[in-house]
N, CA and C atoms as an extended XYZ file, in Angstrom:
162
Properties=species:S:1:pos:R:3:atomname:S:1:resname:S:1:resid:I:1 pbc="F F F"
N       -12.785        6.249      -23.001 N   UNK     1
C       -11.851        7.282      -22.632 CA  UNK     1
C       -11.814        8.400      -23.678 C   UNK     1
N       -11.986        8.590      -24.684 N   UNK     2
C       -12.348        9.062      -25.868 CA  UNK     2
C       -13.530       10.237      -25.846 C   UNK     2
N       -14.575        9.533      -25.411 N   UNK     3
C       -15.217       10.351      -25.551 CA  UNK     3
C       -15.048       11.528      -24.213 C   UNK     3
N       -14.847       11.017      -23.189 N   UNK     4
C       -14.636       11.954      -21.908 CA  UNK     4
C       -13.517       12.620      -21.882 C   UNK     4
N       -12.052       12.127      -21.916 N   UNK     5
C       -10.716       12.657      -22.235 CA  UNK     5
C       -10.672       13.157      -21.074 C   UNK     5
N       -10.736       12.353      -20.046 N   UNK     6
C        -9.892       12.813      -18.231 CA  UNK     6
C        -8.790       12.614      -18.363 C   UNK     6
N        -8.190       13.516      -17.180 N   UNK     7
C        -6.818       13.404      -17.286 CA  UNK     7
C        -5.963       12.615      -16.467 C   UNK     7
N        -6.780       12.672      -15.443 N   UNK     8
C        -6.832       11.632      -14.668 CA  UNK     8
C        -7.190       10.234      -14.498 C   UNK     8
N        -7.348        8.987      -14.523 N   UNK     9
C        -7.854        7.401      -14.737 CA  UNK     9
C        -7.654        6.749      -13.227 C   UNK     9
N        -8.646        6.556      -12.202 N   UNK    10
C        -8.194        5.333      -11.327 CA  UNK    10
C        -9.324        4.558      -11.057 C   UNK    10
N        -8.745        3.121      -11.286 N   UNK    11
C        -9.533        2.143      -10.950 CA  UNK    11
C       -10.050        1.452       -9.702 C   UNK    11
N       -10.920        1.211       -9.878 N   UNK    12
C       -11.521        1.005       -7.994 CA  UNK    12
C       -12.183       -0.323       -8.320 C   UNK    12
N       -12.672       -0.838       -7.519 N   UNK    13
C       -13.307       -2.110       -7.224 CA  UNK    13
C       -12.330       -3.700       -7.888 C   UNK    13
N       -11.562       -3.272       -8.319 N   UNK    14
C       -10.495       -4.433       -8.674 CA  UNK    14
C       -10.711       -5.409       -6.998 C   UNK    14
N       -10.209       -6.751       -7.714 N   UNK    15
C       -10.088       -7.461       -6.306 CA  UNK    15
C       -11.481       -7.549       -5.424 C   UNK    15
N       -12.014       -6.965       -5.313 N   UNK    16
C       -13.315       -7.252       -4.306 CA  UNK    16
C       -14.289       -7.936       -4.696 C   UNK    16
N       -14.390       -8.525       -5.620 N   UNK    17
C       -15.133       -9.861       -5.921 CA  UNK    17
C       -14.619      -11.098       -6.639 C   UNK    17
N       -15.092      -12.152       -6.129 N   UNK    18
C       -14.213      -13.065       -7.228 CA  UNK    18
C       -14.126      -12.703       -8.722 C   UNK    18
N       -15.462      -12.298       -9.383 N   UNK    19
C       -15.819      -12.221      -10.773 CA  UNK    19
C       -14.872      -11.175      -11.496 C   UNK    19
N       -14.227       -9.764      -10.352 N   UNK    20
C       -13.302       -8.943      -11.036 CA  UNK    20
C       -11.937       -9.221      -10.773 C   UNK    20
N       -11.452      -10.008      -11.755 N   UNK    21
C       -10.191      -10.732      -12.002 CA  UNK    21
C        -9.405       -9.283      -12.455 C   UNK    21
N        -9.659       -8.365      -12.663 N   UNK    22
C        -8.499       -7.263      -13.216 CA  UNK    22
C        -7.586       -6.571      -12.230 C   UNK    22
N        -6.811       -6.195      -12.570 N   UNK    23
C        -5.539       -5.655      -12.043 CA  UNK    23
C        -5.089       -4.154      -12.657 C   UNK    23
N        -5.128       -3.618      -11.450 N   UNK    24
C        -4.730       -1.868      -12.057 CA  UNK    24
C        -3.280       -2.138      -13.313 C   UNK    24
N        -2.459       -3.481      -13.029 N   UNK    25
C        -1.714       -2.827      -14.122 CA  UNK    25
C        -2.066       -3.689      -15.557 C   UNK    25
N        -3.046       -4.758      -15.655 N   UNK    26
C        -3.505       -5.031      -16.943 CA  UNK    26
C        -4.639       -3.583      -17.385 C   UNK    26
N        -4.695       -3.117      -16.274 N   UNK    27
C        -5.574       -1.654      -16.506 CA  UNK    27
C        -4.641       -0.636      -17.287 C   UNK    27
N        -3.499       -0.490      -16.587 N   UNK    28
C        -2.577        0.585      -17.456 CA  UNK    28
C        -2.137       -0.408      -18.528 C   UNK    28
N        -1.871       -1.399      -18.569 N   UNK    29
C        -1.624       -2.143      -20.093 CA  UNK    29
C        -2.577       -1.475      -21.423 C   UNK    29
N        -3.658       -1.561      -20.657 N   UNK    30
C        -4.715       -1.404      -21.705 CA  UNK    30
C        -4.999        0.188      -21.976 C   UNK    30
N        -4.474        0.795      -21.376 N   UNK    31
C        -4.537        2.682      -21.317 CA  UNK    31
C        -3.473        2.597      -22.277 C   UNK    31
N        -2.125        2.188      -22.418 N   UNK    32
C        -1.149        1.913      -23.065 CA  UNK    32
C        -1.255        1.229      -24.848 C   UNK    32
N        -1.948        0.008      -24.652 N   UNK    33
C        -2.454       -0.304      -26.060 CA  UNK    33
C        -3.233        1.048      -26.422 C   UNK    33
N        -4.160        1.466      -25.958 N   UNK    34
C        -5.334        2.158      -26.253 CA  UNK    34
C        -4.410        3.608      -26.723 C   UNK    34
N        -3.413        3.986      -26.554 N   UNK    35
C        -2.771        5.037      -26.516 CA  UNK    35
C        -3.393        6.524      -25.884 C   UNK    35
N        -4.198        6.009      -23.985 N   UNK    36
C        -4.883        6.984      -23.815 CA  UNK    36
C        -3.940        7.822      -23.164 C   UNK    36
N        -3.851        8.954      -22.859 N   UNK    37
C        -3.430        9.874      -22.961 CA  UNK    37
C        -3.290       10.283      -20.816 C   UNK    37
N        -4.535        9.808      -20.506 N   UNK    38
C        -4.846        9.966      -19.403 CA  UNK    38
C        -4.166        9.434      -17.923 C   UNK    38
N        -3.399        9.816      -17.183 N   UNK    39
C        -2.411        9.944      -15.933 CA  UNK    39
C        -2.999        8.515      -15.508 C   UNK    39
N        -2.478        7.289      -14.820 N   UNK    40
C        -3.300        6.397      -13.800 CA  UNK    40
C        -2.731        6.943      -12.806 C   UNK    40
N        -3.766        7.082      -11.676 N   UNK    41
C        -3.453        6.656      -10.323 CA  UNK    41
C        -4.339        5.645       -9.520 C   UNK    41
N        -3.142        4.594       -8.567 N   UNK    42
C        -3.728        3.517       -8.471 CA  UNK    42
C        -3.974        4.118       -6.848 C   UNK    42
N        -4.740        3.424       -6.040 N   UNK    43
C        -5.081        3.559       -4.995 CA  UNK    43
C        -5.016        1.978       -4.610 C   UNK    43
N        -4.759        2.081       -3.469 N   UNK    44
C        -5.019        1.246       -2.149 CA  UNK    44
C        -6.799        0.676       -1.672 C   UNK    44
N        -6.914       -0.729       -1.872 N   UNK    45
C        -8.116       -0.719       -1.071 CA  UNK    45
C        -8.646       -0.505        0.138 C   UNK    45
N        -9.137        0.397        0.167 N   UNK    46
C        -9.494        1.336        1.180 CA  UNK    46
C        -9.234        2.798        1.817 C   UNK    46
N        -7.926        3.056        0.533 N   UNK    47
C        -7.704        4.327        0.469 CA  UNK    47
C        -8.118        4.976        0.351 C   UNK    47
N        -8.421        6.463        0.413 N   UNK    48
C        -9.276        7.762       -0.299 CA  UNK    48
C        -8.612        7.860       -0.633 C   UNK    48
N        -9.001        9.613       -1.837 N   UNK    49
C        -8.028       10.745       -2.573 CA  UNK    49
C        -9.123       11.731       -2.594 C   UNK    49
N        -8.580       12.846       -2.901 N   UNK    50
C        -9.476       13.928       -3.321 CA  UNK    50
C        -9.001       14.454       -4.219 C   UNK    50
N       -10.151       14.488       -5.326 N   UNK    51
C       -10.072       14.770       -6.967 CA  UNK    51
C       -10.456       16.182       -6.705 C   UNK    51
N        -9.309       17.066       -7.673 N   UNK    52
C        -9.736       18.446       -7.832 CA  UNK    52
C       -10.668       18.608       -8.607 C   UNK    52
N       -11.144       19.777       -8.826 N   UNK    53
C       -11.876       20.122      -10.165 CA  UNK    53
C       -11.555       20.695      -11.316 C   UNK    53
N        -9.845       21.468      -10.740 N   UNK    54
C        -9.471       22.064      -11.721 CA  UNK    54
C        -7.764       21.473      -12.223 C   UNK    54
């Protein structure tokens, strides 16, 4: 996160395999330790969004 510095953060593929045991909010846990700076938004599986550019 550091080196990119988005401002934005959302995690995708959580849940859809056994092997990814993570959870959007041990995800913001860890944005939180990390002291990143960067907004989460969580989505729905199977949701869209549309990311601006600006």
């Amino acid at each position: 996160m550091k080196l990119v510095a988005p401002r934005t953060v959302v995690p995708m593929h959580y849940a859809t395999f056994p092997v990814l045991t993570g959870t959007p909010e041990s995800f913001d846990r860890e944005l939180k330790k990390r002291h990143v700076k960067a907004g989460l938004r969580i989505i729905n599986i199977g949701e869209t969004i549309v990311l601006g550019a600006g």
